[in-house]
Each structure stands twice: as C-alpha cells, then as structure tokens.
C-alpha positions as CSV (number, residue, x, y, z in Angstrom):
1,X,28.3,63.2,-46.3
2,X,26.4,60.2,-48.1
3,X,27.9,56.8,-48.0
4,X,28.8,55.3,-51.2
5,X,26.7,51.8,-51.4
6,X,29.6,50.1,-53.9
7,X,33.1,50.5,-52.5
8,X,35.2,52.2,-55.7
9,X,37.4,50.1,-57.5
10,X,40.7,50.5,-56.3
11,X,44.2,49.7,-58.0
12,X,47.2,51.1,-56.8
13,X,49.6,52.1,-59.3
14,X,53.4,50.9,-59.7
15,X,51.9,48.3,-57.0
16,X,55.3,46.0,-57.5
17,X,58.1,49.0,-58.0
18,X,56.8,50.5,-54.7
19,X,57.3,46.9,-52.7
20,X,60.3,46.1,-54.6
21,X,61.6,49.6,-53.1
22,X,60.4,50.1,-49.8
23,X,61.4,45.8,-49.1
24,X,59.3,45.3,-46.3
25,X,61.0,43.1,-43.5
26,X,59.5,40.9,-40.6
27,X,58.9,43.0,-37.5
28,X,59.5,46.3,-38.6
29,X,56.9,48.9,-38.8
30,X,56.3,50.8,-41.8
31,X,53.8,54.0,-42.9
32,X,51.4,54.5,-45.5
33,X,51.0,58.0,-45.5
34,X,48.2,58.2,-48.0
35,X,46.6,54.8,-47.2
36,X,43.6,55.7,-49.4
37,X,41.6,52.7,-50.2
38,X,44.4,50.5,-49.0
39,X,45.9,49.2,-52.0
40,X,49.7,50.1,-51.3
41,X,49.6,48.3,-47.8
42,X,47.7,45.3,-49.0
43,X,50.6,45.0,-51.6
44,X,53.4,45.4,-48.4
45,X,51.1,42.9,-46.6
46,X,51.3,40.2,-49.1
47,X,54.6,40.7,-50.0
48,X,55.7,40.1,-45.7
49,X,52.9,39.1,-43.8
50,X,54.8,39.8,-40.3
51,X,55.1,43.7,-40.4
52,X,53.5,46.7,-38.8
53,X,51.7,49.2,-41.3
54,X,49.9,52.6,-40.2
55,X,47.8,54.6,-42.7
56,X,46.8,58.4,-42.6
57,X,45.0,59.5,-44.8
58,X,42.9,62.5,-44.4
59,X,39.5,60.8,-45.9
60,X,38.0,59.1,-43.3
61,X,35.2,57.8,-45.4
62,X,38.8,56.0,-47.4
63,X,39.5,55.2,-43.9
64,X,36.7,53.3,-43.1
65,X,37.2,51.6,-46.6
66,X,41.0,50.2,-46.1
67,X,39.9,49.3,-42.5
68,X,37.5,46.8,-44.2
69,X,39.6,45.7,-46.8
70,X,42.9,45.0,-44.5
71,X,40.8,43.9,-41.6
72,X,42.2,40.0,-42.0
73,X,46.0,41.9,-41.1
74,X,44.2,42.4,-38.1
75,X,46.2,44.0,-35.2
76,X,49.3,44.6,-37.8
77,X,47.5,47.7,-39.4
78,X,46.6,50.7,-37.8
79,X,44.8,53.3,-39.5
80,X,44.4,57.3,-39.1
81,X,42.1,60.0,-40.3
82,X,44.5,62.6,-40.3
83,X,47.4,64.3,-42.3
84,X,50.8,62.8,-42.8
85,X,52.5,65.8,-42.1
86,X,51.8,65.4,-38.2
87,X,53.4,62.1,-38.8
88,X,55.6,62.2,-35.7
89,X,52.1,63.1,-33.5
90,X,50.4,60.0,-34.8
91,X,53.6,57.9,-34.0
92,X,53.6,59.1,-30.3
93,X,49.9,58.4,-29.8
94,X,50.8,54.8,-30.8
95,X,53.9,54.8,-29.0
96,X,56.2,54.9,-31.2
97,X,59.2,56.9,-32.3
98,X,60.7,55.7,-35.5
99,X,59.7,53.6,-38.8
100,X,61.3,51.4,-40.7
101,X,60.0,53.0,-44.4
102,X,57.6,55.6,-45.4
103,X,55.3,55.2,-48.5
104,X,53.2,58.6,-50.2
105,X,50.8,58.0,-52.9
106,X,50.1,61.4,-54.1
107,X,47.2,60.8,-56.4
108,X,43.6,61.1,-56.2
109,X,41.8,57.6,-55.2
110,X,38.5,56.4,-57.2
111,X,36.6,57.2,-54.2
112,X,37.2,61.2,-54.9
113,X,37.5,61.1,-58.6
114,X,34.6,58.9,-59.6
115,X,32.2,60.1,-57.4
116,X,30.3,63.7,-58.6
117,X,29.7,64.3,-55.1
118,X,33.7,64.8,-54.1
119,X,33.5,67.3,-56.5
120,X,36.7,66.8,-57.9
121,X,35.8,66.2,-61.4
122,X,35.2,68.1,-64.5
123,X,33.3,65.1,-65.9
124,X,31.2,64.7,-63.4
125,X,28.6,67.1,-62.3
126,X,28.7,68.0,-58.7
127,X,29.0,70.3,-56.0
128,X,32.2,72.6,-56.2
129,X,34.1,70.9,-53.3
130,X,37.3,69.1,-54.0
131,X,38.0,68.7,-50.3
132,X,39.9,65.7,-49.5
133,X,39.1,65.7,-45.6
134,X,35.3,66.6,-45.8
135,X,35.5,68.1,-42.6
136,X,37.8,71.1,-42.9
137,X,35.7,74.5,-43.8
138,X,37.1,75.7,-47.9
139,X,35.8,74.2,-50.3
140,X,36.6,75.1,-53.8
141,X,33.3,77.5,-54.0
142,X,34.3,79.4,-51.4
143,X,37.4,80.0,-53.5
144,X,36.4,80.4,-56.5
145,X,33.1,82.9,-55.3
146,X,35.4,84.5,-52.9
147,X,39.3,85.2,-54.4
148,X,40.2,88.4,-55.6
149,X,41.1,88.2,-59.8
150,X,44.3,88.7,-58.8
151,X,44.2,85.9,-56.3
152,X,42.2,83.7,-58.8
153,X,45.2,84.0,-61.1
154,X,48.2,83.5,-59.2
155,X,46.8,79.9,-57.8
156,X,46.0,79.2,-61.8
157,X,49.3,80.3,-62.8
158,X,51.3,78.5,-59.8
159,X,49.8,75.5,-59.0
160,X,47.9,75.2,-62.5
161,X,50.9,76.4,-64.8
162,X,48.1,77.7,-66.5
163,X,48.9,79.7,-69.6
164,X,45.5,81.5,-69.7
165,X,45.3,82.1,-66.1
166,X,44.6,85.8,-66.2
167,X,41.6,84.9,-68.7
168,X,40.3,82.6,-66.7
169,X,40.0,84.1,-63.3
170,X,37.9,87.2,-65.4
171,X,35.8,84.7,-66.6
172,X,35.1,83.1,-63.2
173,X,34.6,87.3,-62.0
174,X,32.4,87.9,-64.2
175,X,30.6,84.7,-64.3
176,X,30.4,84.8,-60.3
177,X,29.0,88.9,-60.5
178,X,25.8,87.1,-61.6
179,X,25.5,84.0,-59.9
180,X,28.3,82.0,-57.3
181,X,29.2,79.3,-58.9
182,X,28.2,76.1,-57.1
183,X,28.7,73.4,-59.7
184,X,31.9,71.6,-61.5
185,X,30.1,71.4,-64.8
186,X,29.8,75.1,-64.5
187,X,33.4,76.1,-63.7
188,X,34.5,74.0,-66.7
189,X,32.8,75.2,-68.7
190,X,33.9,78.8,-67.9
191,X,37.1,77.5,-68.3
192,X,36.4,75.9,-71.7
193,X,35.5,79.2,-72.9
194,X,38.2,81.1,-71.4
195,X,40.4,79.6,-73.1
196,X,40.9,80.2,-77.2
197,X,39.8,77.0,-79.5
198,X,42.9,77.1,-81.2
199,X,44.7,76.5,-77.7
200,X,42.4,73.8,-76.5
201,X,44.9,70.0,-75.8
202,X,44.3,67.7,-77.8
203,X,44.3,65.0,-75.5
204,X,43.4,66.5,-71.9
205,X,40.0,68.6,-71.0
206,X,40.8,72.3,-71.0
207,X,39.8,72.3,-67.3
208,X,42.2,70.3,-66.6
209,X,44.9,72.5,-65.2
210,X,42.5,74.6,-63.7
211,X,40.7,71.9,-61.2
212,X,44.3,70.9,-60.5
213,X,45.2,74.6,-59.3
214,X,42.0,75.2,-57.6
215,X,42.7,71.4,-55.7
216,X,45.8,72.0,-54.4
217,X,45.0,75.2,-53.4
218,X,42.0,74.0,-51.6
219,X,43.9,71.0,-49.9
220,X,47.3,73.0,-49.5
221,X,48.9,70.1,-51.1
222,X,52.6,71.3,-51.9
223,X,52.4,73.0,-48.6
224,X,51.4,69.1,-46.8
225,X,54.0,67.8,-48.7
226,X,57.0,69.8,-48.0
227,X,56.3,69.5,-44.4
228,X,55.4,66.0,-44.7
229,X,58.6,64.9,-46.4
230,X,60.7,66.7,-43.9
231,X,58.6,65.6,-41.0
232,X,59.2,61.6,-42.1
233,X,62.5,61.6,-43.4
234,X,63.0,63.1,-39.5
235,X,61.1,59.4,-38.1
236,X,62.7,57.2,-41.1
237,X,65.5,55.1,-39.4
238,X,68.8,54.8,-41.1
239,X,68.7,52.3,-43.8
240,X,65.3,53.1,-44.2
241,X,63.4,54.5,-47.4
242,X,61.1,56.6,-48.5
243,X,58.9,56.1,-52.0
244,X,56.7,58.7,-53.2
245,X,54.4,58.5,-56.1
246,X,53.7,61.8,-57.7
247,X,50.8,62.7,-60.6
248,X,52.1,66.1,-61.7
249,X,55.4,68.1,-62.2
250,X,54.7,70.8,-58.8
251,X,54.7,67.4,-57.0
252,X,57.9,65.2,-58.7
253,X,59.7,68.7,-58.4
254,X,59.1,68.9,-55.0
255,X,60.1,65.4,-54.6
256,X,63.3,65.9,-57.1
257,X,64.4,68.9,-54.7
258,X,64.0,66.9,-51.7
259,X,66.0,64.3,-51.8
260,X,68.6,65.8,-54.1
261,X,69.0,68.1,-51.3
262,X,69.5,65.4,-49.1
263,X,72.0,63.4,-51.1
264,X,74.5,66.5,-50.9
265,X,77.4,66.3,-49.1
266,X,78.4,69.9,-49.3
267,X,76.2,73.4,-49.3
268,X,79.0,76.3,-50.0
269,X,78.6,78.6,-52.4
270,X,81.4,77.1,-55.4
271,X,83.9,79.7,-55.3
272,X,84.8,79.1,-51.5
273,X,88.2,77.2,-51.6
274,X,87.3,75.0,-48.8
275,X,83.9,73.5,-47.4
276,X,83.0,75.0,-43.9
277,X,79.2,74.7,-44.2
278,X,79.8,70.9,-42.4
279,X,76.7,69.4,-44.2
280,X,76.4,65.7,-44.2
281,X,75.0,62.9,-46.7
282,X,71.6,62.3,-45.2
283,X,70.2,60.4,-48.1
284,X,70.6,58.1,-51.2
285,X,69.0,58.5,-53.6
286,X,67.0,54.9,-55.5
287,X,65.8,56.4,-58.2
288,X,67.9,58.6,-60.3
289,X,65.5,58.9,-63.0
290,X,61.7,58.4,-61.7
291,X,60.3,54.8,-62.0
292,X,57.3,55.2,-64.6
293,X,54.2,52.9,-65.4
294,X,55.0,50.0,-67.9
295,X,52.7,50.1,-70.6
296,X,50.9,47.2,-69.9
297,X,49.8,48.5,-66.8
298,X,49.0,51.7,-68.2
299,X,46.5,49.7,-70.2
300,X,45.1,48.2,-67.2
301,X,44.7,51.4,-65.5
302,X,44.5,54.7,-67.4
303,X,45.7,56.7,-64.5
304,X,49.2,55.2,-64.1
305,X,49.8,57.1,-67.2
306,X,51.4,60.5,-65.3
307,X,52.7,58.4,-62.3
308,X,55.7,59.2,-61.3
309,X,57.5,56.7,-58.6
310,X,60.8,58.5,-56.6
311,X,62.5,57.2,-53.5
312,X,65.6,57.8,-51.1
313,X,67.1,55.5,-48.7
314,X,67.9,57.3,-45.2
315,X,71.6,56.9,-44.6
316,X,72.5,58.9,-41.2
C-alpha cells in the first residue's frame, strides 16, 4: 500500500478525561491498545515522563507514524503491529507479565478515514476495503460481492442496526448480478437509494450505518473487543484501570456489560435464599455514566461528538 506523503492530522479525543483516569505513575508500565497515530500516549507521556507505554495497533502504516511522533520517549515506548486481543502474547515477547493500566481508543484514526484509499469512507471515493490491518485477506468487496442476501442482512441489521437492512442487501444483489462492486461511492449510493427519501437522517449520510456494519464485520470488531477486554482486565494489576473510548452504541454496550459484570458481587438467580455462586468484586467501576466530549472540544474536533469515554479500576 502507498505511503501517505503528509502524516494525517491527528487529535485524540477526551485527551485530558483519559489521563486524568488512567493517572499514569513513574515506573509503571502502561498499554495503548489502539496506539493509532499516538496521540493517547503522547498525552500519558507529558502528563509522567518516567513510565513504560506499549502500543498495538493493527495498522502498521499508524505504527510507523506514532513511532515517529514518540521517538524523543525513546526506549520508554514500544510499539506493535498487532491486535490487542493477544495482549498477554505481546507482554511475554517483551518480558512482561502485568500492566499497570490499559487504554482502548475505539475509533477510526484520520489516517483510515481521510484517506479514499482505506476505503472506509462514503465521502471519499475509493476502493471497497475498510481493512484496518492491510494485510489480512477480506476486504469489504469480498463481502459485499460475495454474502448471501441473507448474510448481507443480518451483518446490516446487527452491527448496522439498520432499519432497511433487508432493502439494502437486495439492492447490493442485484446491483452486484451486473457488476461486483469495487467502489465506496458505489455502495453508497446503493444504499442511498435503498433506502426511502422520507427516511433519509437529517443530519448523518444514509450510508452511514451501513459502512459501519460492513466495518465491523470486516475487522470482527465486537468480536476483538470482547476478547480483548477479558484478555487485559486478566494482565491489569489490582489497583489498576482500564479506559475505553467507544464511537457507537454495539461498542459502549459492550463496554457497559463488561464492567458491570465485573463490579457484581453476586451471580445467583434472585429467588435463591442464599448466594452459593461464590462470585467476587473484580472491578470498580469510574464512570457510572460515560464521560462525553465538552462542547468546546467538540468544536475543535467534529469527531468527539459520539465519543463515549468508560473505565473500571481492577480491584482483585
């Protein structure tokens, strides 16, 4: 994949809620697990210049970004082209067991969503890819020229909450019967007329949903980030937190679920007259309402708008 000649312009969103939360101390070791273009761990640099930060973050083009931009941290940041669901892999390889905090930034960085060549945008025209680790084999074509209807619709209607699912994935059929569909502008606009005029949003493309669905089913995102979440909270000492920043309700719910289900100290059904299911506090939970953008920095940055900022603090 081509190089980008300008690095993207990159600001991280709920920048000082996220440092404020995961308080970074001197000598402990912390993980960005979606380092992206290395915003967050610049922030947890500045705020405590003595820790240990390692990225993931399956971009490795984002990668070679942050490695740039936090290159004066020198041998205090360590970054990984990988997925942070193999957290406890990437630990060992560096030889070590446990973290001090764990930080997940669950949105799409400028360098996918500003760039027609990701793929990922209904603005832009580009190829049909939405890949966030270029070198894994689906792309969003291959879904869209390959699903059954049936298929089509469920990922609309699950990961899209799409109300026009079923319309849409006959439109894509149909549309495909006669030529695969290769382009972004061309699956929007399929979309576009899927969908009934008098149901178009007012304030959002029509597409929108759709690109989401057809994203996370491409990247397996929900899927990444169950796994991941259970797979750091397991590495996350005691005392320690984890923040997540979500950009949709399938990810905050997911989030929600998580801790809450970590915060409970008792599993039984209600009607049993004593507990005997032994469960334990694991967690406490930060943030009983999520932490949202403040207007002003809405202002500054558009895409703060739908951010959604959650976190838990390890307690056993």
């Amino acid at each position: 994949m081509a190089k980008h000649q300008q690095p993207p312009i990159h600001r991280p969103v709920l920048r000082k809620e996220v440092v404020l939360l995961i308080n970074p101390q001197p000598g402990r070791i912390y993980v960005d697990g979606t380092v992206g273009l290395g915003g967050h761990t610049e922030a947890l640099f500045e705020a405590q210049p003595e820790i240990t930060v390692i990225g993931i973050d399956l971009d490795a083009e984002a990668v070679e970004i942050a490695g740039k931009r936090l290159s004066r941290f020198g041998g205090r940041v360590h970054l990984i082209h990988g997925n942070f669901r193999d957290i406890a892999d990437h630990l060992n390889r560096l030889g070590s067991k446990s973290i001090a905090g764990l930080l997940l930034d669950l949105g799409l960085s400028s360098l996918q969503v500003d760039f027609a060549s990701r793929g990922f945008s209904f603005r832009l025209d580009g190829p049909l890819d939405m890949r966030m680790d270029p070198s894994q084999d689906l792309t969003a074509s291959d879904l869209v020229n390959a699903a059954s209807e049936g298929a089509l619709t469920d990922i609309l209607r699950r990961f899209g909450e799409e109300r026009f699912a079923g319309r849409i994935a006959r439109g894509i059929v149909t549309a495909r019967a006669e030529n695969p569909l290769r382009t972004t502008q061309a699956l929007a606009e399929i979309v576009r007329q899927a969908i009934p005029k008098r149901y178009h949003p007012k304030h959002i493309d029509p597409a929108t949903r759709t690109f989401q669905a057809l994203r996370i089913a491409v990247n397996r995102e929900l899927e990444n980030l169950k796994a991941g979440l259970e797979a750091g909270f397991e590495v996350v000492e005691p005392g320690g937190v984890i923040a997540v920043v979500s950009f949709h309700s399938l990810e905050d719910r997911t989030v929600k679920e998580f801790f809450r289900a970590k915060a409970l100290s008792c599993i039984c059904p209600p009607d049993l007259p004593v507990c005997v299911c032994d469960k334990h506090v694991e967690a406490e939970i930060l943030t009983r309402k999520p932490i949202r953008a403040s207007c002003a920095e809405v202002v500054e940055n558009p895409r703060a708008r739908s951010a959604k900022l959650r976190a838990a603090r390890k307690v056993i």
